[in-house]
C-alpha positions as CSV (number, residue, x, y, z in Angstrom):
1,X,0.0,0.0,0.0
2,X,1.1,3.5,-1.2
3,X,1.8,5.7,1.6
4,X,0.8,9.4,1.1
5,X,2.3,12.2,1.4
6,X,2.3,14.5,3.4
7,X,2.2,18.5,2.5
8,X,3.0,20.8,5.6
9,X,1.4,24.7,5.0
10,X,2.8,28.3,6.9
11,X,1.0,31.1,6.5
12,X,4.4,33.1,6.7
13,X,5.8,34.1,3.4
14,X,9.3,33.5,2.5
15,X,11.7,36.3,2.6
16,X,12.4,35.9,-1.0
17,X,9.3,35.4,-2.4
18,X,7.7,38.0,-4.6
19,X,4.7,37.4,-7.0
20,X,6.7,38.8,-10.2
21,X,5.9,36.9,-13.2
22,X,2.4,34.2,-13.3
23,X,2.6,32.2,-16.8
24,X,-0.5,31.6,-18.6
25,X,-1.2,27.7,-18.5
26,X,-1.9,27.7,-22.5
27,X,2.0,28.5,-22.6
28,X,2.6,24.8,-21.1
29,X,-0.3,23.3,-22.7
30,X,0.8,23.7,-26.1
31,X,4.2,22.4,-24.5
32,X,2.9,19.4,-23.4
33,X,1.3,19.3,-26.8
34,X,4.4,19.7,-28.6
35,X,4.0,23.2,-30.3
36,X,6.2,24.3,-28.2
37,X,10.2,22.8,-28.2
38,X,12.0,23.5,-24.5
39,X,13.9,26.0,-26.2
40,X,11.0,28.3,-27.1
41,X,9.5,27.3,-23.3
42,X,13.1,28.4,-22.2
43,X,13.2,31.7,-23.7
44,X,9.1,32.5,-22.9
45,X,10.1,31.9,-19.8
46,X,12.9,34.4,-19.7
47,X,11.2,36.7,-21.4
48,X,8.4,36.8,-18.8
49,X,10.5,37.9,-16.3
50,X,12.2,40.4,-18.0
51,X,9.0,42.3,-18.7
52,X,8.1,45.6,-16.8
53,X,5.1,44.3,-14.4
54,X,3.4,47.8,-15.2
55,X,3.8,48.5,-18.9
56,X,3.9,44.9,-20.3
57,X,7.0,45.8,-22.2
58,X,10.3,43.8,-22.4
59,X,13.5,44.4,-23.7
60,X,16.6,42.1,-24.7
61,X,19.1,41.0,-27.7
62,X,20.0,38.2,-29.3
63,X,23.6,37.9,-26.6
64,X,21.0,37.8,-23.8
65,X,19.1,35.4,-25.4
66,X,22.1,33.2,-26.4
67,X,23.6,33.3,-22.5
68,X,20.2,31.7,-21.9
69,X,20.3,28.9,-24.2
70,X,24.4,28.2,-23.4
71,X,25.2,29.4,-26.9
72,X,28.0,31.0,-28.7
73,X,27.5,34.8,-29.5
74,X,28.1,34.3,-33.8
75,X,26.5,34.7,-36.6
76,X,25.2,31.0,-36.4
77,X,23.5,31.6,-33.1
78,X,21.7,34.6,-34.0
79,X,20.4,33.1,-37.3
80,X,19.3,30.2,-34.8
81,X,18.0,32.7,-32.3
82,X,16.3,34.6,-35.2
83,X,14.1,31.6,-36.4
84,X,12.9,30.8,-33.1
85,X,11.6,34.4,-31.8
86,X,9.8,34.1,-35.6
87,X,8.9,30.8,-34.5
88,X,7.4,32.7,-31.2
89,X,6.1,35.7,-33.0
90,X,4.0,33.9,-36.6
91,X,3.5,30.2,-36.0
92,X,2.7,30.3,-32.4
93,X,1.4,34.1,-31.6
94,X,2.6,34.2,-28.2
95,X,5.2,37.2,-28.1
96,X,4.8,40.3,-30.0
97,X,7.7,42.4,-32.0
98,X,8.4,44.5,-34.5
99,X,10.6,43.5,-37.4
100,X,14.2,44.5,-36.5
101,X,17.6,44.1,-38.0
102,X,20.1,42.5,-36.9
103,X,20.6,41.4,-33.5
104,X,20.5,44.5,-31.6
105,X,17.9,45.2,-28.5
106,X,14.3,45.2,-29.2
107,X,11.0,45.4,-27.6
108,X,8.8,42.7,-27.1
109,X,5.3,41.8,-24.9
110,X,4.0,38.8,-24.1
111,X,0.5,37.2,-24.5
112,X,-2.0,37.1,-21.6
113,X,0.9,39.0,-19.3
114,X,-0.7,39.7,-16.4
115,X,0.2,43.5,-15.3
116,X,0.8,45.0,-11.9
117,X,-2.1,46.4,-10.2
118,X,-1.4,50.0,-9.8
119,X,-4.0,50.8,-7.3
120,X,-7.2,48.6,-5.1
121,X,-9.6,49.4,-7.3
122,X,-8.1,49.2,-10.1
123,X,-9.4,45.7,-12.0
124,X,-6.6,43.0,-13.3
125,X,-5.7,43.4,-16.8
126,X,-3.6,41.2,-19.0
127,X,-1.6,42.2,-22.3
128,X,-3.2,41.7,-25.1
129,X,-1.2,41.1,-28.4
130,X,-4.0,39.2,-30.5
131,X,-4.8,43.1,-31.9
132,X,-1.1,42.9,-33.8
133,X,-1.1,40.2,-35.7
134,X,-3.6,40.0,-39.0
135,X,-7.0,38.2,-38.5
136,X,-7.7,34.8,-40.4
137,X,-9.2,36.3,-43.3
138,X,-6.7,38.9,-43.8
139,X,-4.0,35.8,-43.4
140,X,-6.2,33.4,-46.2
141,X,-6.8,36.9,-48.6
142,X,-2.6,37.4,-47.9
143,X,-1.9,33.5,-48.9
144,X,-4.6,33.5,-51.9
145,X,-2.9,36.9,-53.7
146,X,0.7,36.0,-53.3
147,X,0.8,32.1,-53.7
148,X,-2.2,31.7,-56.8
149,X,-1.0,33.1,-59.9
150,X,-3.2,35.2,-62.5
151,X,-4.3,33.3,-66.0
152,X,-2.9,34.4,-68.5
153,X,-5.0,37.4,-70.5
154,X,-7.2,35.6,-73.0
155,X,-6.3,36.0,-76.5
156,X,-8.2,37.8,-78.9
157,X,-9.5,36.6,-82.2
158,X,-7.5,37.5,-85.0
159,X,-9.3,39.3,-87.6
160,X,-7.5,40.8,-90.7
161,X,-7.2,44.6,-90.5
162,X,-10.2,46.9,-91.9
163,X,-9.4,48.0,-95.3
164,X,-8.0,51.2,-95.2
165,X,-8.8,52.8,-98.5
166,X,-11.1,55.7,-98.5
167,X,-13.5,55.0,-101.1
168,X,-15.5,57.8,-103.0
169,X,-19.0,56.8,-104.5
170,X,-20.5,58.8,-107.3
171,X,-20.2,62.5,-106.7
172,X,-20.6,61.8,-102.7
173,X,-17.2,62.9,-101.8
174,X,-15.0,60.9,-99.3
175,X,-16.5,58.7,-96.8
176,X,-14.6,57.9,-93.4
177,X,-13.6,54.4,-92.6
178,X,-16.3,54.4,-89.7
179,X,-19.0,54.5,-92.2
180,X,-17.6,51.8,-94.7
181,X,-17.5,49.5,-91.9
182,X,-20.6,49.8,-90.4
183,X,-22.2,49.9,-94.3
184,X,-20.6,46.5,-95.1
185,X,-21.6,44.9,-91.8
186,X,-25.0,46.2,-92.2
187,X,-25.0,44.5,-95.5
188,X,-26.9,40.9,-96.1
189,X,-23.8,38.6,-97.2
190,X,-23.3,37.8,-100.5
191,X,-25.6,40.3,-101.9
192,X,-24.0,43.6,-104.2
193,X,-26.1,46.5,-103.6
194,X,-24.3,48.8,-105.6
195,X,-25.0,47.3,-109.2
């Protein structure tokens, strides 16, 4: 028979102890669902807690980030670095950055960050980042105009090229090529009206 275990509570809070960062359980959801690697879990992680409590706004770089994963500071690690706050950003939509060169500081904020209440009566509010990237349709309408190409124009019938000569009628003076074309299309075929 399994024993159980024991769990012994204090209501006294250790000295150390402070409420900074609370992560959203859909963060280790899609972990344990394997959207997310533990290198991406890693770095949300370290992000979290980099973030100002009261303006849900982070900074770092891409050496921070690399001292986190135990990674060289070259060209290879920020390339790496580079596809995995991407990674982050467009196939998982849980941080938020602008596009940046290179692999200077930047600004980031979290999804569902919870922020520090400023006052008692102030209600909890959480960052929301779902406003910054584009909505479903505007994604599909994106994929549909840049990955279908257009037809090809139709071609137009060839038709051989009006005659051009002016052609002057008993006495009637010049007529314009308007009027000989419409006169020998309002003609019955195969008739000859002027004999």
């Amino acid at each position: 028979m399994k024993k159980k275990m024991v769990v012994y509570k204090t209501v006294e809070e250790p000295v150390d102890y402070v409420p900074f960062v609370m992560v959203p359980g859909s963060i280790f959801r899609a972990y344990n669902a394997g959207e997310l690697n533990s290198e991406q879990l890693l770095v949300y992680l370290m992000l979290s807690k980099k973030v100002n409590p009261h303006n849900g706004i982070g900074a770092t770089n891409y050496a921070e980030i690399a001292a986190w994963l135990k990674l060289k500071t070259d060209a290879q690690s920020n390339n790496h670095i580079n596809k995995l706050m991407l990674d982050l950003r467009d196939e998982n939509e849980i941080v938020w950055f602008s596009n940046h060169s290179g692999s200077r500081a930047f600004e980031y904020q979290l999804a569902e960050y919870k922020l520090a209440k400023n006052s008692d009566n102030e209600p909890p509010k959480w960052v929301d980042i779902v406003p910054h990237f584009p909505t479903t349709e505007q994604k599909q309408s994106r994929v549909n105009t840049i990955s279908l190409p257009k037809p090809p124009p139709e071609q137009k019938p060839r038709h051989p090229p009006p005659e051009q000569r002016l052609q002057r009628s008993n006495g009637e003076g010049i007529k314009s090529l308007g009027d000989i074309i419409s006169e020998r299309e309002s003609r019955p075929p195969y008739t000859d009206t002027e004999s």
